[in-house]
C-alpha positions in Angstrom: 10.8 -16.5 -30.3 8.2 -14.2 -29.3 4.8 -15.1 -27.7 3.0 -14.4 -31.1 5.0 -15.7 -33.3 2.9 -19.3 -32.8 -0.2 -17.6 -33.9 -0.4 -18.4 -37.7 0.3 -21.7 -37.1 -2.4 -21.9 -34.8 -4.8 -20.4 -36.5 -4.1 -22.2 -40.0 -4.3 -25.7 -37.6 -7.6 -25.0 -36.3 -9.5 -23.2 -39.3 -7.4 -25.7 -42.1 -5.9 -22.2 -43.3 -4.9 -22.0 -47.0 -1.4 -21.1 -48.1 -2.5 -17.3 -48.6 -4.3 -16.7 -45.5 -1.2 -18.6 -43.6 1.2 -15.6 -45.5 -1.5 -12.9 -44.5 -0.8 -14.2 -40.7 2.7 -13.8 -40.7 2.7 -10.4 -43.2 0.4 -9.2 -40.1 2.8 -10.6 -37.8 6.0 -8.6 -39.2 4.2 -5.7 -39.3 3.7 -5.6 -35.5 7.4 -6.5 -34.7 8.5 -4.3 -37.5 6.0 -1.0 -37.4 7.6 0.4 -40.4 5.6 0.4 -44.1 6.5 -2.1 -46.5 5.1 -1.9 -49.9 2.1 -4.4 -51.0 2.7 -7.8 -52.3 0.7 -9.9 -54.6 -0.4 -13.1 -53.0 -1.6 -14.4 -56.1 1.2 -17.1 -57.9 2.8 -14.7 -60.5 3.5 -16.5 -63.5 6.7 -17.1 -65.1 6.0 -14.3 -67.8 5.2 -11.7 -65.4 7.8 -12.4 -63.1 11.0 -14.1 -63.3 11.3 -14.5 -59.3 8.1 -16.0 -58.9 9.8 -19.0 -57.1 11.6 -16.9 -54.7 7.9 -15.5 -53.6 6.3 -19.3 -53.5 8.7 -21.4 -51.6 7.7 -19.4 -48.2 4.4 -19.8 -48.5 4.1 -23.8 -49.7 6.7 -24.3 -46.8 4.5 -22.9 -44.0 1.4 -25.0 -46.2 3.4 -28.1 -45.4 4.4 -27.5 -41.7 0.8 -26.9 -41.2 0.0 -30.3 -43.1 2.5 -32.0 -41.2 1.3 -30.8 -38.0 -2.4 -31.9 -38.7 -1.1 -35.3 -39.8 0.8 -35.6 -36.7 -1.7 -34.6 -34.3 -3.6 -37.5 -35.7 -0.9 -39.7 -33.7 -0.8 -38.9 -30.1 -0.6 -41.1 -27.1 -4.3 -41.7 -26.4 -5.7 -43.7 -23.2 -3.6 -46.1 -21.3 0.0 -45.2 -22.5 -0.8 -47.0 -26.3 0.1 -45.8 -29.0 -2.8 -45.3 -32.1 -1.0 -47.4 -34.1 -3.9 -48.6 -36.6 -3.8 -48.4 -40.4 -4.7 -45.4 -42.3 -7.7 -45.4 -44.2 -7.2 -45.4 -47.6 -8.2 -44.8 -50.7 -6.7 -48.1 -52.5 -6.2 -51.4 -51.4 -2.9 -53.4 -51.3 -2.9 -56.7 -52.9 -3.9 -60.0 -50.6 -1.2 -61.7 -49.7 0.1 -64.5 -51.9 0.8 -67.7 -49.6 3.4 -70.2 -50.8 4.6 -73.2 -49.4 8.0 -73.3 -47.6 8.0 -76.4 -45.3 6.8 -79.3 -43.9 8.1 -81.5 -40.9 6.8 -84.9 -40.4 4.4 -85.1 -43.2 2.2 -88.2 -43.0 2.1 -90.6 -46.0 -1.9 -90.7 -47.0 -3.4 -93.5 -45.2 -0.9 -93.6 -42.5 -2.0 -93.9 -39.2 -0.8 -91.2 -36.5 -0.1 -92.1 -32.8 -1.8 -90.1 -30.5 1.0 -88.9 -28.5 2.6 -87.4 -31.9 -0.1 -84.9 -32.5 1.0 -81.3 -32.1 -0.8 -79.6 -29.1 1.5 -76.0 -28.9 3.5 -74.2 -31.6 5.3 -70.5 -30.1 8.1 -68.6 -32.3 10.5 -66.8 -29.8 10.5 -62.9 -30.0 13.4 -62.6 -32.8 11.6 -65.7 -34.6 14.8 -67.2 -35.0 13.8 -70.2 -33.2 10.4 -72.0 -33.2 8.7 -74.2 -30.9 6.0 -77.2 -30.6 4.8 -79.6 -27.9 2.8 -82.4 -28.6 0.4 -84.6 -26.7 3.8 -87.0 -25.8 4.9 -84.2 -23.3 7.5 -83.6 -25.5 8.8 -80.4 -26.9 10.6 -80.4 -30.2 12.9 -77.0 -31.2 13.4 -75.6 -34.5 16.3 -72.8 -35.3 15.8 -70.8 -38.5 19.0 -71.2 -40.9 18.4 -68.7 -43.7 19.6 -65.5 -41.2 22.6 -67.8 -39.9 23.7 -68.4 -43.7 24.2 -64.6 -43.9 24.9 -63.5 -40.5 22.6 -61.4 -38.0 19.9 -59.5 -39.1 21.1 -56.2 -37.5 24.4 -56.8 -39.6 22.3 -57.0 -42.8 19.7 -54.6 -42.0 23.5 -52.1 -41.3 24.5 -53.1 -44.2 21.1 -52.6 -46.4 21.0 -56.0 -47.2 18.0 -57.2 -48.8 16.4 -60.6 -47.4 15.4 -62.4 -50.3 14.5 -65.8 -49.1 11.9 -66.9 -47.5 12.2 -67.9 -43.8 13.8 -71.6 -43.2 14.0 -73.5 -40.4 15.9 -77.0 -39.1 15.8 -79.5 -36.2 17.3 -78.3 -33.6 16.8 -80.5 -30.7 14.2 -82.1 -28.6 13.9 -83.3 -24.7 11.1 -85.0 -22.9 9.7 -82.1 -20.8 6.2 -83.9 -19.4 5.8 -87.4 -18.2 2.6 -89.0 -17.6 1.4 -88.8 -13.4 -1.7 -89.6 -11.0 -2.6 -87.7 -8.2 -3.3 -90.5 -5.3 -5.1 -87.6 -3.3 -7.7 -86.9 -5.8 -7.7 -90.2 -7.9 -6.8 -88.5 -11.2 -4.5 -89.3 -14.1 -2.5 -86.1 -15.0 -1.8 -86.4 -18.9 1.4 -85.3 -20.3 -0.4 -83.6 -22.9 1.9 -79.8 -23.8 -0.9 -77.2 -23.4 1.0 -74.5 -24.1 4.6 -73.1 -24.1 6.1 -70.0 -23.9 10.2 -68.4 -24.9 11.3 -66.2 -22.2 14.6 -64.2 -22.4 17.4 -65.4 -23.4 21.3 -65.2 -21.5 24.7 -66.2 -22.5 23.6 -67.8 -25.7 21.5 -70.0 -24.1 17.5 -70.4 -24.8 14.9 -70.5 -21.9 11.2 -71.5 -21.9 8.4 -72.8 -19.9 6.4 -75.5 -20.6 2.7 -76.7 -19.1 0.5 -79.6 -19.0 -3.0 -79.1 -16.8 -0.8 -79.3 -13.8 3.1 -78.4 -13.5 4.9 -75.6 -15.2 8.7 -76.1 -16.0 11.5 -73.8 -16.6 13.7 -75.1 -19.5 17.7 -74.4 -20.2 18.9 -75.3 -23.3 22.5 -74.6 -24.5 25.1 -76.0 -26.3 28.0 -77.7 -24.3 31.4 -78.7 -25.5 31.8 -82.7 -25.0 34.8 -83.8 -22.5 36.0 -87.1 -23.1 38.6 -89.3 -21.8 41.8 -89.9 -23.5 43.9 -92.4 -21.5 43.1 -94.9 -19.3 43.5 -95.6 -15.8 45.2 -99.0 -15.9 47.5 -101.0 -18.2 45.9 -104.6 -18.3 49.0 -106.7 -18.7 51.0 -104.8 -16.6 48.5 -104.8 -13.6 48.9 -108.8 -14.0 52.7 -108.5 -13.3 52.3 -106.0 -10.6 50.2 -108.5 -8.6 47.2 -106.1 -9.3 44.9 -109.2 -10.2 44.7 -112.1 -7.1 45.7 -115.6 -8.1 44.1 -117.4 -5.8 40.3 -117.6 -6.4 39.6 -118.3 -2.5 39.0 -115.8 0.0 38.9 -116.0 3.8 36.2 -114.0 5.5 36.9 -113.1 9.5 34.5 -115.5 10.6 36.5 -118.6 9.5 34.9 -119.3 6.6 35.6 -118.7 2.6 33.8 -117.5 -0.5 34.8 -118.6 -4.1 35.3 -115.6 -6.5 36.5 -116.1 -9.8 40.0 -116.4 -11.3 41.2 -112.6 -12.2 38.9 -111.2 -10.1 40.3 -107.9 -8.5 41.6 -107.7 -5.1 41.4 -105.3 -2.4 44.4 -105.9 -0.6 46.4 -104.5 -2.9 50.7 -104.0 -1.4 52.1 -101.0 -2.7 55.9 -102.1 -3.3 58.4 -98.6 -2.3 58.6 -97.3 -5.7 54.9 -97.7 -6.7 53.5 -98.8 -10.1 55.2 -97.7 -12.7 52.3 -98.4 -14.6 49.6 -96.3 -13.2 48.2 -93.8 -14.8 45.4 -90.5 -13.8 42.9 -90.7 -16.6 43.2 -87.0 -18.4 39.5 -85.4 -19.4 40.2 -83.3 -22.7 37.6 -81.1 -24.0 36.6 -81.6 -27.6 35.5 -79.8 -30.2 32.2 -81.5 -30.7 29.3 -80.0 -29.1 26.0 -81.7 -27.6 22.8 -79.7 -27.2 21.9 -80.0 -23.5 17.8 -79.3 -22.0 18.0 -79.5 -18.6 14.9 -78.4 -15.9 16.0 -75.4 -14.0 13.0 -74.9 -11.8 9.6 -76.6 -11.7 6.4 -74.4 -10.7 3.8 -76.9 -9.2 0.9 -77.8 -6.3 -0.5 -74.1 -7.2 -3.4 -74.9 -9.3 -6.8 -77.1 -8.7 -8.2 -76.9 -12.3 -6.6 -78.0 -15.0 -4.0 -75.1 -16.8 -4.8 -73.2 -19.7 -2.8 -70.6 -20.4 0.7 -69.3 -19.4 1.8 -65.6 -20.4 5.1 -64.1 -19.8 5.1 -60.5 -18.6 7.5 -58.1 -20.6 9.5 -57.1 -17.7 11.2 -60.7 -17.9 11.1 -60.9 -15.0 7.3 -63.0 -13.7 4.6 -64.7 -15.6 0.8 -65.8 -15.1 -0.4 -69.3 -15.4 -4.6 -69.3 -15.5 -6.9 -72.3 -15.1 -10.7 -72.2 -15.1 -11.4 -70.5 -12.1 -7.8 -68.6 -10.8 -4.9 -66.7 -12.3 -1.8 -66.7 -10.4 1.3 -64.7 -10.5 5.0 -66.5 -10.6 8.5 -64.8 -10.0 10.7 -67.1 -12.8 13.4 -67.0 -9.8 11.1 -68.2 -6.7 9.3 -72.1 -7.4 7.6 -72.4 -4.4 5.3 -69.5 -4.1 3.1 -67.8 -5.9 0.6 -65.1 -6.1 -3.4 -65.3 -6.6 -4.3 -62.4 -8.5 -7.7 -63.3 -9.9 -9.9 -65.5 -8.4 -13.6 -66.5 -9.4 -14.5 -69.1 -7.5 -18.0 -68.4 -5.8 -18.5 -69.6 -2.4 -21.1 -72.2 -3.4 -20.1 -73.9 -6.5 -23.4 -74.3 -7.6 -23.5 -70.3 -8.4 -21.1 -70.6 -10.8 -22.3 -69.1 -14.1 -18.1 -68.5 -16.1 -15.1 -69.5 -16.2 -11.5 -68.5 -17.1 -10.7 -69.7 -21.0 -7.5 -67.9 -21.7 -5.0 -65.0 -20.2 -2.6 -63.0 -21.5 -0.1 -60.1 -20.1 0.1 -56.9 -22.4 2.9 -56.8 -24.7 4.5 -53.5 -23.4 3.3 -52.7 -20.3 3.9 -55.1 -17.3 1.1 -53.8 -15.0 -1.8 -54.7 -17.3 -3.3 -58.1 -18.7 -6.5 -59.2 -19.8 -8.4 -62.7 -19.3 -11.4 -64.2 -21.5 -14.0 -65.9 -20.3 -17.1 -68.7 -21.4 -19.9 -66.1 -21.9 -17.8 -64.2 -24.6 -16.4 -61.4 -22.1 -12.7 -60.1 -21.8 -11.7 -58.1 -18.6 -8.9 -56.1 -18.3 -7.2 -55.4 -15.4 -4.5 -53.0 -13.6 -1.9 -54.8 -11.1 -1.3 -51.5 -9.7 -5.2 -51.0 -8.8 -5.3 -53.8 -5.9 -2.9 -57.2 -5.1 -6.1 -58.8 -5.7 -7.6 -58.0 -9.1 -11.4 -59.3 -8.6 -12.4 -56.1 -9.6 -11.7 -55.5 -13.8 -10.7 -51.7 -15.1 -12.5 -52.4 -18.6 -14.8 -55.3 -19.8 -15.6 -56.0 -23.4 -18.2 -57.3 -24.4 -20.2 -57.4 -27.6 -24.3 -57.0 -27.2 -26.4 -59.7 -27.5 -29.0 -59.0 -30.7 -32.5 -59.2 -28.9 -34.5 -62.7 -30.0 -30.8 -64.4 -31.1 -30.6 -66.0 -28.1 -30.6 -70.0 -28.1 -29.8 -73.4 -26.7 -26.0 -73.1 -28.2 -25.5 -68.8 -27.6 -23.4 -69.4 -24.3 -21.2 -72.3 -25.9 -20.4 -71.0 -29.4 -19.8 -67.4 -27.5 -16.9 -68.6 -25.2 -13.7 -67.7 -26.3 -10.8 -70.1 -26.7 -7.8 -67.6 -27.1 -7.1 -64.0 -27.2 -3.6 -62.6 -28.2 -1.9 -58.8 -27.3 -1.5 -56.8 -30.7 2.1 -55.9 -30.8 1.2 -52.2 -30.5 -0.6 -53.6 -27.1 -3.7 -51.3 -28.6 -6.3 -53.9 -30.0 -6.7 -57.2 -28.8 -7.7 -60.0 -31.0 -10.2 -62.8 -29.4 -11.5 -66.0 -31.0 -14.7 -67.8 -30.0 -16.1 -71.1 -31.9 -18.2 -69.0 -34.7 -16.0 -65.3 -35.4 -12.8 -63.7 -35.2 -13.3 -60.0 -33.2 -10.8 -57.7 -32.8 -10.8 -55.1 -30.1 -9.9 -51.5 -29.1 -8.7 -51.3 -25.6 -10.2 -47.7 -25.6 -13.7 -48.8 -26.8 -15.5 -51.4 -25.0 -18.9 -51.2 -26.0 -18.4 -53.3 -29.8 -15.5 -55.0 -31.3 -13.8 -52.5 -34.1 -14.2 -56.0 -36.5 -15.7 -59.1 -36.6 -14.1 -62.0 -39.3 -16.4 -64.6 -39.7 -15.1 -67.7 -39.3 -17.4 -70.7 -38.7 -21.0 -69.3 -40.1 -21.8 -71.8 -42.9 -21.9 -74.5 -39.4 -25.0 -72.3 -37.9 -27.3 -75.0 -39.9 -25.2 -77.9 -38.0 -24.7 -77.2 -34.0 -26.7 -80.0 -33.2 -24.3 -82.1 -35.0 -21.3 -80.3 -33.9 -23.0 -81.0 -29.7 -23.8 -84.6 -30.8 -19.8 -85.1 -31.8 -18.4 -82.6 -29.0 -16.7 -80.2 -32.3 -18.7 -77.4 -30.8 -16.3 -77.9 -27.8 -13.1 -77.6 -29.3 -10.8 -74.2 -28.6 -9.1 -72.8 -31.9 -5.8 -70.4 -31.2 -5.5 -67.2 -33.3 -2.7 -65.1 -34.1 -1.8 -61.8 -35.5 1.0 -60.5 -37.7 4.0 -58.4 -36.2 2.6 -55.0 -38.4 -1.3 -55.8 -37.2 -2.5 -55.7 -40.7 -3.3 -59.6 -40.8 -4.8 -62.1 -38.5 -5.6 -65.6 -38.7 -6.9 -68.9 -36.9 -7.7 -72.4 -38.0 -11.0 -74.3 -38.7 -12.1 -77.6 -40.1 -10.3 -79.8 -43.1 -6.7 -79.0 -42.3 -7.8 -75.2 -43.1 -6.9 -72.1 -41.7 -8.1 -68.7 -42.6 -6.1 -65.6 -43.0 -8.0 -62.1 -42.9 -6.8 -58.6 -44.0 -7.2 -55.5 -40.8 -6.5 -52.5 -43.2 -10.0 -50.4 -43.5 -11.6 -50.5 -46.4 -10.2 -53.7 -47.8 -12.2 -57.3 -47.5 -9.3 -59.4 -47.7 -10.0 -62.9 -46.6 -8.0 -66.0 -47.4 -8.4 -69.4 -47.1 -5.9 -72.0 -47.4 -5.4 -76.0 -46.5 -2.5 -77.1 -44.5 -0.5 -79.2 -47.6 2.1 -78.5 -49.9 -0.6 -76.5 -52.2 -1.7 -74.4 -49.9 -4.1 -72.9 -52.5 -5.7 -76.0 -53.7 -8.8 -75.3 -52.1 -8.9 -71.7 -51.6 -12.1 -69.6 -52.0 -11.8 -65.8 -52.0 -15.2 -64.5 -51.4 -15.5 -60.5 -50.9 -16.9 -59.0 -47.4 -18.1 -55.7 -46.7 -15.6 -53.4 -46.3 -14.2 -52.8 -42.8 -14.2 -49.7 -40.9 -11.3 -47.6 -39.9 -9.9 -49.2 -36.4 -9.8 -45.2 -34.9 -13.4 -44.7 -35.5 -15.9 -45.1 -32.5 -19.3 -46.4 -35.2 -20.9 -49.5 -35.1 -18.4 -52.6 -35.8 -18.4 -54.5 -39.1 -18.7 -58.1 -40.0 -16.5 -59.4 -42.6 -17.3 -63.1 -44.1 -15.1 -65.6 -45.8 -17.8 -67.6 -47.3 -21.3 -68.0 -48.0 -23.6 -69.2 -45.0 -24.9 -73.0 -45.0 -22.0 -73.6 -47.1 -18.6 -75.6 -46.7 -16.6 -73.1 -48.3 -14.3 -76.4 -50.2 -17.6 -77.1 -51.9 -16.8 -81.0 -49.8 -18.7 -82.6 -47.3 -17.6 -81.3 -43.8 -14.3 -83.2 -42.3 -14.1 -82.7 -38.6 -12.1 -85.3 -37.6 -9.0 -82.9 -39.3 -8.5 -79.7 -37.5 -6.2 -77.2 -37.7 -6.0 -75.9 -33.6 -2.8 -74.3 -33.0 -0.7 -71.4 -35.7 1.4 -69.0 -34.9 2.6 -66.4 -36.4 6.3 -64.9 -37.1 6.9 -61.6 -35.2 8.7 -59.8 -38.0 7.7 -61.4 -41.0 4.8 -62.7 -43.0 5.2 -66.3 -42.3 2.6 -68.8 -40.4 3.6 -72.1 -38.9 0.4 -74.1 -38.5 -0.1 -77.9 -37.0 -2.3 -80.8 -38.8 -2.1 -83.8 -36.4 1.5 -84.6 -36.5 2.8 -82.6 -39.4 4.2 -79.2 -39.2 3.3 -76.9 -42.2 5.4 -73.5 -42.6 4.1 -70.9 -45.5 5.6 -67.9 -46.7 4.0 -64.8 -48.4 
């Protein structure tokens, strides 16, 4: 192709040509390539009456409109900063219905008025990267694993999707297995008690049909294996009984000289020592034979155990998606682990001041990018999340980005600094937005905008009236997870009553859902509508979206906080939310 044959296209791209000035272009176009005089054409549609070849003159024309329309639409999704993608939802016009949550299952539900142990509360819940397998640690140090049975019923899920193979059920899950992964210790040096409590617990790749993970308390990190292994058992035994007494096997005499002249009684049948082999042998003596049985036995075994590398108590681990290292933060350091090497590791972030008395922040929560393995982001107690390069410096003291939202002048108070720290932030799957949860909102983040969060989901507001309270009782204190869904049109996080809320991302809707953590998950649901968010691409001011009315519990009941809902997670593929109410695991389906 020529150099001008791009022209029209061009110009229809930047001016939003119509269909007939595109067809004046290119008529323009031929006639310098091709000097000689054609006669005039109409651009106007002819009509079928006029002429009975209108559609022959059309289709050229609407098929440069719509390479034109695609290419606007298209230019719409370029790479933008940092390698991510612009993955957010289109704005439009009409809403998609809210999700309908249903109840799919529950695993140690608690009769009312049962009391729960303390060590059987659920403290972690992480699905794996296919969500075929789910995971939860509880305050025991134990870590209990759950596979999903509906996909095995049917086969893989790249064999059905090959096949075009509808899923019509629901996701399901079984026991799979559980091991003891924590045990209570106390550090002599420093006089403290180590609890076995599961902080938090991450799936790393899996090999040979075998499943890996690493589990934390506030101190150690461990590497888990856990595979199936055929059972080996013995079929025959060594030694005939009755024929060892005829053999001599078995001593007769219950006395026993020792060298020093003396004699020790042993009892009648004993076994001796001394044994005489006569020239033939036993005939009686048989190798045991191990045979391999069909049976199979699920074996967790430690392969490696990451410790002595942190001061402060753990808070988050975060695998990096080269599968190959992982971070483990506490308050006030972040280092770096290879999965192969135990014994050394890397400090990458480090706030410590010299003089602990200038300390002003700490480290709440860390997390490595979902795509690309030189870039993770950490959240702090004053509300801030920094980004930062590895390939910048070995030491990362130094952020690329810092988001932070802007402190409304005269809102400042006695509770501003502990209702602002955030207790988790998670990756969207796209790696473009990154979703943060402090004690009072939900706020959702552009990587490419730091300046305001692209939405804020009101969580907590109706407590504004009752932070003295929640300081009196410590609530204000406690650290809520959050999650997002696999397409990053949803989010959600827990609250108060065994409730957890589930908010719609898509521009323009006000979606927000709240539901309790029982077998009728709607039973206390309010849908209150919010202002209508903005589009995630656009650079205004961000928008708050509420899921009830301030200075009210939005059950209508007094408030409950003795029942919290910390930890969710969601399914990577699917709309499905596994969520933890002391010792019960509740699984819902929309």
């Amino acid at each position: 192709h020529k150099k001008g044959h791009t022209l029209p296209l061009i110009r229809a791209k930047e001016r939003r040509a119509t269909a007939s000035e595109v067809a004046k272009d290119f008529s323009s176009l031929l006639r310098r390539v091709d000097p000689r005089p054609r006669p005039p054409r109409p651009l106007e549609t002819p009509t079928r009456s006029s002429d009975s070849n209108w559609t022959d003159r059309v289709a050229p024309i609407a098929y440069v409109a719509g390479v034109v329309g695609r290419s606007c639409r298209n230019s719409g999704q370029k790479m933008k900063g940092n390698g991510a993608e612009d993955a957010g939802p289109p704005a439009e016009s009409s809403c998609p219905l809210p999700l309908e949550w249903k109840f799919s299952q529950v695993f140690g539900e608690r009769i009312a008025g049962e009391e729960v142990q303390e060590v059987d509360v659920i403290s972690a819940i992480e699905f794996d990267k296919s969500g075929d397998h789910l995971a939860t640690g509880d305050r025991g140090g134990r870590v209990v694993l759950f596979e999903r049975t509906d996909v095995r019923n049917y086969g893989s899920r790249k064999d059905m999707e090959k096949q075009d193979h509808s899923i019509g059920r629901h996701p399901e899950f079984r026991y799979k297995t559980e091991f003891q992964s924590h045990e209570p210790e106390f550090d002599y040096l420093k006089s403290l008690e180590i609890e076995e409590k599961i902080n938090k617990i991450k799936w790393c790749q899996t090999a040979n049909h075998a499943l890996f993970l690493l589990s934390t308390n506030d101190k150690t990190i461990k590497y888990w294996k856990v595979e199936e292994k055929k059972v080996k058992k013995i079929s025959e035994m060594n030694v005939d009984a009755l024929k060892a007494v005829g053999n001599g096997i078995i001593s007769s005499s219950s006395m026993t000289r020792l060298p020093n002249g003396g004699c020790s009684e042993r009892p009648c049948g004993h076994l001796s020592y001394d044994l005489s082999f006569p020239p033939g042998g036993f005939p009686s003596l048989r190798l045991p034979v191990v045979v391999t049985s069909q049976e199979t036995s699920l074996i967790a075994r430690c392969r490696r155990i990451y410790s002595h590398a942190h001061d402060y108590h753990i808070n988050s681990i975060s695998n990096n998606s080269d599968g190959e290292t992982f971070i483990s933060a506490d308050d006030l350091r972040i280092n770096l682990w290879n999965l192969e090497i135990s014994n050394q590791s890397f400090n990458i972030v480090d706030v410590k001041p010299a003089n602990m008395e200038d300390l002003t922040e700490v480290i709440t929560s860390a997390e490595f990018h979902s795509t690309h393995c030189n870039m993770l982001a950490y959240s702090s107690s004053k509300g801030s999340i920094r980004l930062i390069d590895l390939r910048q410096s070995a030491l990362c003291d130094n952020h690329s980005k810092m988001f932070e939202e802007r402190e409304a002048p005269g809102s400042r108070s006695f509770f501003t600094e502990i209702i602002a720290s955030i207790s988790d932030i998670k990756f969207a799957r796209d790696g473009r937005h990154i979703l943060s949860r402090d004690y009072m909102t939900l706020k959702l983040w552009d990587i490419n905008m730091e300046s305001s969060p692209v939405a804020i989901f009101q969580v907590h507001e109706y407590l504004r009236p009752k932070l003295c309270d929640l300081y009196e009782n410590d609530s204000i204190f406690d650290k809520f997870d959050c999650c997002l869904s696999g397409d990053g049109l949803h989010v959600a996080t827990g609250s108060y009553s065994n409730v957890f809320r589930v908010f719609g991302c898509i521009p323009g809707c006000n979606e927000a859902t709240s539901l309790e953590a029982s077998k009728n998950p709607m039973r206390r649901q309010v849908q209150i509508l919010s202002r209508p968010a903005r589009s995630l691409n656009s650079l205004t001011r961000g928008v708050v979206r509420q899921a009830e009315s301030p200075g009210i519990d939005m059950n209508g009941n007094s408030y409950d906080f003795t029942t919290k809902l910390l930890h969710l997670a969601w399914h990577p593929s699917e709309n499905s939310i596994a969520c933890a109410a002391m010792n019960s695991l509740y699984m819902y389906y929309a």
